[in-house]
N, CA, C and O atoms as CSV, one atom per row, in Angstrom:
chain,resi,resn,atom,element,x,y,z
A,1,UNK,N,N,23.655,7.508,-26.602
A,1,UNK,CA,C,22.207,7.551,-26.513
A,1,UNK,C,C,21.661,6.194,-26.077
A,1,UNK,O,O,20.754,6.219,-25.245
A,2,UNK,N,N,22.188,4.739,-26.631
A,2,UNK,CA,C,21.548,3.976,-26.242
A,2,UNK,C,C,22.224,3.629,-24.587
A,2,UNK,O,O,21.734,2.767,-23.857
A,3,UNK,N,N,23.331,4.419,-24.232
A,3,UNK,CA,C,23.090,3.471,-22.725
A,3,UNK,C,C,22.590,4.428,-22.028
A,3,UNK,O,O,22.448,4.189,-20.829
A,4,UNK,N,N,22.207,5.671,-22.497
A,4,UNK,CA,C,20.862,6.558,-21.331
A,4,UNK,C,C,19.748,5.433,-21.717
A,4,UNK,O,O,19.312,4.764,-20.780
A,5,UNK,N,N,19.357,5.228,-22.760
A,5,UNK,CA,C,18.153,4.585,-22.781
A,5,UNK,C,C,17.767,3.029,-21.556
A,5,UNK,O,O,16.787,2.834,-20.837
A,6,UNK,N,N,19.157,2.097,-21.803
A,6,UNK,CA,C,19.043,1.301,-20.802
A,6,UNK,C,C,19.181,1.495,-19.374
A,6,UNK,O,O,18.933,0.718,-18.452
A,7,UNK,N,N,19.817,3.191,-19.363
A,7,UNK,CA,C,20.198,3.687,-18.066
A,7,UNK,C,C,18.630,3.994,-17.263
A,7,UNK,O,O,18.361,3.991,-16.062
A,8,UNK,N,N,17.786,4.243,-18.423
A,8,UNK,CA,C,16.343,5.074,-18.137
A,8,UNK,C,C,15.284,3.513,-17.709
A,8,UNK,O,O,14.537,3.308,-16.752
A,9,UNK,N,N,15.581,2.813,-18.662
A,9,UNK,CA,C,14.782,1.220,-18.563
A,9,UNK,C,C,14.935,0.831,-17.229
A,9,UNK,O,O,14.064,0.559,-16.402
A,10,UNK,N,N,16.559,0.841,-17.089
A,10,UNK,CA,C,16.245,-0.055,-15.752
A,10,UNK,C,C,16.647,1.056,-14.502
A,10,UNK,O,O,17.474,0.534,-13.756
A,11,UNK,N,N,16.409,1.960,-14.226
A,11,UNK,CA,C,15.507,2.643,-13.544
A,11,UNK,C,C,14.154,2.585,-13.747
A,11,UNK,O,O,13.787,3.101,-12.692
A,12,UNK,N,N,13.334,2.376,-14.232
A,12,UNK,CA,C,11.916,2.562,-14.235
A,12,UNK,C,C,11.831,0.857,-13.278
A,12,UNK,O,O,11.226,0.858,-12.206
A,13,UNK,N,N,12.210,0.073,-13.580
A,13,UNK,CA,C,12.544,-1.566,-13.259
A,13,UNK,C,C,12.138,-1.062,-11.652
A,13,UNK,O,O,11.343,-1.783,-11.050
A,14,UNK,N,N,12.689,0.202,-10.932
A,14,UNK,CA,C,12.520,-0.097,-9.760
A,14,UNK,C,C,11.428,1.015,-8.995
A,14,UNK,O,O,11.128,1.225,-7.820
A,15,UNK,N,N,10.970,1.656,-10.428
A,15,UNK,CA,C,9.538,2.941,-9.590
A,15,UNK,C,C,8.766,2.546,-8.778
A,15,UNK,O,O,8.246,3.235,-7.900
A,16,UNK,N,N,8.477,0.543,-9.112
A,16,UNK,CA,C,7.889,0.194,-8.016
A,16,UNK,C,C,7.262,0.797,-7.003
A,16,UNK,O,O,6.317,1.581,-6.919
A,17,UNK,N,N,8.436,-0.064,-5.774
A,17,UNK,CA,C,8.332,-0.011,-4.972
A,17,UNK,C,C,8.168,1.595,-4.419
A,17,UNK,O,O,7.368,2.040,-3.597
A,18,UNK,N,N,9.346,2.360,-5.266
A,18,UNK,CA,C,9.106,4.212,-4.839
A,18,UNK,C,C,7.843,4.640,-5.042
A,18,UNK,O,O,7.577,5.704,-4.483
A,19,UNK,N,N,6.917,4.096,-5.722
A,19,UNK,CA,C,5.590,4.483,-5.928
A,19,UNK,C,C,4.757,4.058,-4.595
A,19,UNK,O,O,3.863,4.712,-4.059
A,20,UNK,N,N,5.145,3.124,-4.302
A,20,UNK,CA,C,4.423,2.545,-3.185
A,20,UNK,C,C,4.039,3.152,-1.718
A,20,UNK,O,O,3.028,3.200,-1.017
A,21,UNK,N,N,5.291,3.557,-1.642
A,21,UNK,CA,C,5.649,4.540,-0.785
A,21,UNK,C,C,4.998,6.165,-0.743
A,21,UNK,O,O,4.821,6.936,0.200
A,22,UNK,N,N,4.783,6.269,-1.962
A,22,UNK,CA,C,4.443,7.426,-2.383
A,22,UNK,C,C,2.529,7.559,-2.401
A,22,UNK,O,O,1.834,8.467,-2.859
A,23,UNK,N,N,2.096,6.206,-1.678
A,23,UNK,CA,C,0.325,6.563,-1.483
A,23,UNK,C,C,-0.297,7.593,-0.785
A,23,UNK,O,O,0.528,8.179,-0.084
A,24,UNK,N,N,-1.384,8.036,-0.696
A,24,UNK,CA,C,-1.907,8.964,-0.188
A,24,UNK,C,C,-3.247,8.339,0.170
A,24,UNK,O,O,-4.303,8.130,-0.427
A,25,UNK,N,N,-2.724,8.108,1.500
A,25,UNK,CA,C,-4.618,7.849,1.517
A,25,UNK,C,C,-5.343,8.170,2.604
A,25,UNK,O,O,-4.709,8.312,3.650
A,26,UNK,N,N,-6.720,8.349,2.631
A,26,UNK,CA,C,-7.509,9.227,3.052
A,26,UNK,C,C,-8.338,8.678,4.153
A,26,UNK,O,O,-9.505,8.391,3.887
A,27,UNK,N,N,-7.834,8.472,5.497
A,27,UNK,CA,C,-8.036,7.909,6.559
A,27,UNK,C,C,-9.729,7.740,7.204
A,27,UNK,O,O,-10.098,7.023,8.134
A,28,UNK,N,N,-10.477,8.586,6.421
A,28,UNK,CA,C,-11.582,8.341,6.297
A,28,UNK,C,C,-12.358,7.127,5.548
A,28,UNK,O,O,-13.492,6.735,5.822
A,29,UNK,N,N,-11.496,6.618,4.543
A,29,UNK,CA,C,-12.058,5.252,3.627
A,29,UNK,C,C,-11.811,4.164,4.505
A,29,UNK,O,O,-12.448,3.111,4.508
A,30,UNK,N,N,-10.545,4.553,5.500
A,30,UNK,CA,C,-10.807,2.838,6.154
A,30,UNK,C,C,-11.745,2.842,7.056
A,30,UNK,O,O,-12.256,3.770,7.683
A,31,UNK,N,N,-11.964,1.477,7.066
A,31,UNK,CA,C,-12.700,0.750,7.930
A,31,UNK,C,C,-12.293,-0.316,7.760
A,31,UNK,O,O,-12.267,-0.818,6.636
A,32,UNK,N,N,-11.758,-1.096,9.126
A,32,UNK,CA,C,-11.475,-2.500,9.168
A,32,UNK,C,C,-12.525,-3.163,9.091
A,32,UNK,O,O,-12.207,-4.025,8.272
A,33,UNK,N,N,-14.104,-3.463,9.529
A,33,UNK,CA,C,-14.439,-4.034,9.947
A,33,UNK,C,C,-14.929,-4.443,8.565
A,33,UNK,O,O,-14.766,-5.607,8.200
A,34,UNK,N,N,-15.611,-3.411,7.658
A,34,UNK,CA,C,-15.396,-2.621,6.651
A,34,UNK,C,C,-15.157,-3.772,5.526
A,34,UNK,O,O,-15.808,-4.672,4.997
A,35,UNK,N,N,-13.746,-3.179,5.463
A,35,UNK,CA,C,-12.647,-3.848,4.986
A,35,UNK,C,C,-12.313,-5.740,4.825
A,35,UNK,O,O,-12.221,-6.333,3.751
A,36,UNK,N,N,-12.219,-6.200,5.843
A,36,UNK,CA,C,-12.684,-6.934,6.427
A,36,UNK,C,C,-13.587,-8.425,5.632
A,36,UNK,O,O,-13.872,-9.463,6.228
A,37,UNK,N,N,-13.746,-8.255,4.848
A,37,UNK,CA,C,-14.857,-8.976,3.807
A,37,UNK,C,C,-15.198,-10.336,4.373
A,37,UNK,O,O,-16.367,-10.711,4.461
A,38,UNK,N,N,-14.232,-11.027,4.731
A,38,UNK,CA,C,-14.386,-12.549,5.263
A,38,UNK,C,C,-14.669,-12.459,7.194
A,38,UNK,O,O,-15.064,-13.328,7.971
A,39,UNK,N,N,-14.374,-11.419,7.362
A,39,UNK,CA,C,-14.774,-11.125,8.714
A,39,UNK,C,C,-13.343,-12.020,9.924
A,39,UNK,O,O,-13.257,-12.095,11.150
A,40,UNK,N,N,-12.781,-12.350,9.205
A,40,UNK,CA,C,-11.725,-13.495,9.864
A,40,UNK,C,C,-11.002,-12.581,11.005
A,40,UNK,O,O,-10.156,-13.113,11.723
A,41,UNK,N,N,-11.244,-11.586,11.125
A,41,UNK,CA,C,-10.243,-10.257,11.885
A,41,UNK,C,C,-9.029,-10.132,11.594
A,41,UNK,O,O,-8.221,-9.910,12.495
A,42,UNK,N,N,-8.537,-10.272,9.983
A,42,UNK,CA,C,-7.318,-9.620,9.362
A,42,UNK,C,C,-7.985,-8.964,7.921
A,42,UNK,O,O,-9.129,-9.203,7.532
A,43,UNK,N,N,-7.301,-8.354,7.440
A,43,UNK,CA,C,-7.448,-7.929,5.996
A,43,UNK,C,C,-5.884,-8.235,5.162
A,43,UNK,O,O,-4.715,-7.968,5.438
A,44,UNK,N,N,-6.556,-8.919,4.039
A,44,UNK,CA,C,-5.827,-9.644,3.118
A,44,UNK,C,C,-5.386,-8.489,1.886
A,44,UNK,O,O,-5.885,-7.376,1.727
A,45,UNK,N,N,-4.473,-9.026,1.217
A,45,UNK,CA,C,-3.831,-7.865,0.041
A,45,UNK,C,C,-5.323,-7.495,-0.657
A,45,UNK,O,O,-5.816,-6.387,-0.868
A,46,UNK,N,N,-5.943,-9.076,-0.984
A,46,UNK,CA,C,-7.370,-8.566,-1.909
A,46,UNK,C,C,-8.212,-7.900,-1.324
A,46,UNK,O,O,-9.001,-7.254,-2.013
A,47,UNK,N,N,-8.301,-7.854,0.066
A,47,UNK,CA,C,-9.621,-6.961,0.531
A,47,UNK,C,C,-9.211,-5.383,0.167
A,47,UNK,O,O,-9.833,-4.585,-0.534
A,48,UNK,N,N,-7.783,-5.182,0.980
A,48,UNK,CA,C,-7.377,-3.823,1.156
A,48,UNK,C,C,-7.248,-3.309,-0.859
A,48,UNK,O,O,-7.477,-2.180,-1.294
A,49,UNK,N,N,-7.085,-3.792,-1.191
A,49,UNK,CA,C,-6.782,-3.550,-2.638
A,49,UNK,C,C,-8.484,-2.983,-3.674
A,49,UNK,O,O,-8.676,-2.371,-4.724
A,50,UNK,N,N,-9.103,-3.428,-2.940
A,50,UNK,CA,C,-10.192,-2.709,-3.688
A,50,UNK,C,C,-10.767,-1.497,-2.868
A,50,UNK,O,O,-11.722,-0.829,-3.263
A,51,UNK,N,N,-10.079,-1.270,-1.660
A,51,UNK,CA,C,-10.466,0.311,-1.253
A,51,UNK,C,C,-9.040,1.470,-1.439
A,51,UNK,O,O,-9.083,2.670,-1.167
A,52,UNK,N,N,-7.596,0.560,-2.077
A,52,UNK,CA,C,-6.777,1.300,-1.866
A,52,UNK,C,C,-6.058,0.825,-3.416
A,52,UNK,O,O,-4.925,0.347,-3.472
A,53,UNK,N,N,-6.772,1.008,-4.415
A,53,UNK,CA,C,-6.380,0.194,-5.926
A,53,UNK,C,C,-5.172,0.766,-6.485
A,53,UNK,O,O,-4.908,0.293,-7.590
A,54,UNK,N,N,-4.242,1.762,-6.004
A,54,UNK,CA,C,-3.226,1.995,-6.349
A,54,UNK,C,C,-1.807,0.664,-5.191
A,54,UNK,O,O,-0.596,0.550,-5.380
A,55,UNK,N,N,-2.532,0.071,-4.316
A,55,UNK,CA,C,-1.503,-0.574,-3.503
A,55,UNK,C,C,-0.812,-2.028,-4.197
A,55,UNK,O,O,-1.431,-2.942,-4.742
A,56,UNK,N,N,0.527,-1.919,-4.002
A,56,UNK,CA,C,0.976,-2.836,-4.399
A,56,UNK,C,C,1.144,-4.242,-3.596
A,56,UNK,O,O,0.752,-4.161,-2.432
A,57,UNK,N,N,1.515,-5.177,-3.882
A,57,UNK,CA,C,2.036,-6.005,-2.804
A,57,UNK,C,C,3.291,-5.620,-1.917
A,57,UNK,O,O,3.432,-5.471,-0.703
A,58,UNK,N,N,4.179,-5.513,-3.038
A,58,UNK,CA,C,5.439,-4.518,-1.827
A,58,UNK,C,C,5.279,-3.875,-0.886
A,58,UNK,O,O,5.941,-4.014,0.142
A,59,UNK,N,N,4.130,-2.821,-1.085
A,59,UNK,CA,C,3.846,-1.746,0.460
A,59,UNK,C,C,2.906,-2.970,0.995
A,59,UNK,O,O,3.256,-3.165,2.159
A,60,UNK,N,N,2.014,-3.745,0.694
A,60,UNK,CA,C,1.437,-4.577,1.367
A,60,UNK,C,C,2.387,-5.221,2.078
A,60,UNK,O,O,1.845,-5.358,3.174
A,61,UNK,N,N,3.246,-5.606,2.133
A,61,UNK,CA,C,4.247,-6.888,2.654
A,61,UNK,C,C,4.737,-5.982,3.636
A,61,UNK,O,O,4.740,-6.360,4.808
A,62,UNK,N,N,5.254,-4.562,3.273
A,62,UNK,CA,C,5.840,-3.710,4.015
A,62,UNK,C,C,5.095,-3.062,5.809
A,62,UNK,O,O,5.456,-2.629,6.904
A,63,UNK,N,N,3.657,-3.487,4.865
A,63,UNK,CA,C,2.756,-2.955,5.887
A,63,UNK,C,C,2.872,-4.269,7.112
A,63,UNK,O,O,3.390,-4.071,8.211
A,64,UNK,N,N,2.456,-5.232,6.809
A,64,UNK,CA,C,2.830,-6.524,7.435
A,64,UNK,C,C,3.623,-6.979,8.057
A,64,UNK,O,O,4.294,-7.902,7.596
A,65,UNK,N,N,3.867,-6.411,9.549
A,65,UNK,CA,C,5.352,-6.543,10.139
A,65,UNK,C,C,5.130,-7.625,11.068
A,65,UNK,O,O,5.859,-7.428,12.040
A,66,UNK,N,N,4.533,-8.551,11.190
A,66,UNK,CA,C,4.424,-9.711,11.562
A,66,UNK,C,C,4.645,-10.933,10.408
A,66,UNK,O,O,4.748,-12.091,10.813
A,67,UNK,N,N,4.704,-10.680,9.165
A,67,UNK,CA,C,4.851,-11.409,7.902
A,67,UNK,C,C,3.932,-12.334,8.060
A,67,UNK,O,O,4.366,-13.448,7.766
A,68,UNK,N,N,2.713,-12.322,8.444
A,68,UNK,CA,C,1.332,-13.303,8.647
A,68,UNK,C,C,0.794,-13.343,7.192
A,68,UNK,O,O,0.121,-14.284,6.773
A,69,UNK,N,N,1.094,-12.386,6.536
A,69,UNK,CA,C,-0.145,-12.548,4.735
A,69,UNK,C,C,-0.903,-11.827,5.153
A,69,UNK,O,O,-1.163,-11.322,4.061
A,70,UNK,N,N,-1.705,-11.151,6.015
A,70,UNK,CA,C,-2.515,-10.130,6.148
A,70,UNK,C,C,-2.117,-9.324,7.334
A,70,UNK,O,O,-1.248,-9.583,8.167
A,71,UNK,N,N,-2.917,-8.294,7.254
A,71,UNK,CA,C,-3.235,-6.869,8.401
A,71,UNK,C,C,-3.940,-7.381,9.158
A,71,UNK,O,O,-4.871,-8.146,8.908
A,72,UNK,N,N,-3.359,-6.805,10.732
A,72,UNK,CA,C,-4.131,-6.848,12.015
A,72,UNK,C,C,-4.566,-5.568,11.707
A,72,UNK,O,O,-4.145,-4.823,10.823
A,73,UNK,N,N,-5.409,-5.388,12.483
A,73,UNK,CA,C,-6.167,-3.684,12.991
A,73,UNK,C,C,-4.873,-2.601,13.370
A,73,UNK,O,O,-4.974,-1.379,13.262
A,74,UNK,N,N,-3.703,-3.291,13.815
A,74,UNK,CA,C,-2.998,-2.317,14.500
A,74,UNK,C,C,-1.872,-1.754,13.377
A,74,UNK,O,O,-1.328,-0.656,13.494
A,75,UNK,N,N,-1.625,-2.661,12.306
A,75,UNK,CA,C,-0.805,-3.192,11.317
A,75,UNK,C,C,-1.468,-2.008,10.507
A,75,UNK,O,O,-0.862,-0.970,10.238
A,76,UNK,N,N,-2.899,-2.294,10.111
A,76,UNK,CA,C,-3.510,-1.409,9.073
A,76,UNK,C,C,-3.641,0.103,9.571
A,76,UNK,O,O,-3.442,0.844,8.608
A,77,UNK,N,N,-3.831,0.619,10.412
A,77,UNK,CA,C,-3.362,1.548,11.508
A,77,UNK,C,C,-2.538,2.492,11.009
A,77,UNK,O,O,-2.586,3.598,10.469
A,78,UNK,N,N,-1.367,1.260,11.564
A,78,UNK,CA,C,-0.159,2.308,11.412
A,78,UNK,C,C,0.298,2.471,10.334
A,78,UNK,O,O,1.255,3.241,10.251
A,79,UNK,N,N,-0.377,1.598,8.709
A,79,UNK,CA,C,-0.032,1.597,7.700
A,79,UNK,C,C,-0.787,3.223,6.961
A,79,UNK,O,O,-0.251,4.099,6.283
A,80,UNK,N,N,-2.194,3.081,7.462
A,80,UNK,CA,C,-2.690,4.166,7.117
A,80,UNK,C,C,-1.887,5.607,8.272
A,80,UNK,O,O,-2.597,6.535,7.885
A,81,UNK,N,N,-1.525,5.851,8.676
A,81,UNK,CA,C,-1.391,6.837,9.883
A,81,UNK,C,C,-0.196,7.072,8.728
A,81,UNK,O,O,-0.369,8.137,8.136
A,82,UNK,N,N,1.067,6.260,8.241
A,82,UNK,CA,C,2.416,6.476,7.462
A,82,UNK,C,C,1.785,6.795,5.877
A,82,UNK,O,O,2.614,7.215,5.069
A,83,UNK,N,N,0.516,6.637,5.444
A,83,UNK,CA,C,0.689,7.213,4.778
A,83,UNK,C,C,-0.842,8.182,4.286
A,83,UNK,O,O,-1.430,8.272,3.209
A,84,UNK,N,N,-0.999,8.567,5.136
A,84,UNK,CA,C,-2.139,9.786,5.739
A,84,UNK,C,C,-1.997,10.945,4.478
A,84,UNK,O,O,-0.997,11.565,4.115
A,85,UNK,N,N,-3.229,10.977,4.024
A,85,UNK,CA,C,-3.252,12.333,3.097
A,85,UNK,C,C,-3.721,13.798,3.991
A,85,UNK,O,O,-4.534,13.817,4.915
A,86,UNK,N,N,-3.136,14.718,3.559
A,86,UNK,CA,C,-3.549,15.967,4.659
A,86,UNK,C,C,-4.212,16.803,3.895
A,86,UNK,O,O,-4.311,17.963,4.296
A,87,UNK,N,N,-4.801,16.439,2.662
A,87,UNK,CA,C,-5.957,16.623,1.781
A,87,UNK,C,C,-4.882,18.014,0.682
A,87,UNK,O,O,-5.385,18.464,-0.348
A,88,UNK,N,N,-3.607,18.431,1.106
A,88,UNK,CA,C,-2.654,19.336,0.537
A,88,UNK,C,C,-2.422,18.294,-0.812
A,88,UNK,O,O,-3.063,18.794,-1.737
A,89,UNK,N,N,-2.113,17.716,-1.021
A,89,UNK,CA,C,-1.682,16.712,-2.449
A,89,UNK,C,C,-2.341,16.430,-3.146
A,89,UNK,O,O,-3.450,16.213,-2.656
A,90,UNK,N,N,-2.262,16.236,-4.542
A,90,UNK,CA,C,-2.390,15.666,-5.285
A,90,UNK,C,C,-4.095,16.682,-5.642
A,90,UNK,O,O,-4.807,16.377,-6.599
């Protein structure tokens, strides 16, 4: 019993990131420009994080394929397009 229990602990150690993956979001809430708060023409983990409050940094970083610290327009894009709700979930 106790090594299911540590077997169960450290699995949870990594729901993380599987959660991350697992967003749904509703391509109608973005708006870069929006979004955007400092107007600098990227969006930062903190901007995107108060229209998408389930996002972690992991899918943030993931989203970020230039590794700059923030989203371009094209970045946030294709981040929303991968994980597009089709209004069927949840």
């Amino acid at each position: 019993m106790r090594k299911l229990l540590i077997v169960l602990g450290t699995l949870g150690l990594f729901a993380g990131p599987v959660v991350a993956q697992d967003l749904m979001i509703d391509p109608a809430t973005i708006d870069f420009v929006a979004i955007d708060a400092d107007a600098n023409g990227s969006v930062s983990y903190d901007e995107l994080v108060v229209v998408i409050p389930e996002l972690t940094p992991e899918a943030f970083a993931q989203a970020d394929a230039d590794a700059s610290g923030d989203l371009s327009d094209e970045e946030l894009n294709a981040f929303v397009e991968m994980h597009a709700s089709t209004g069927d979930a949840m």
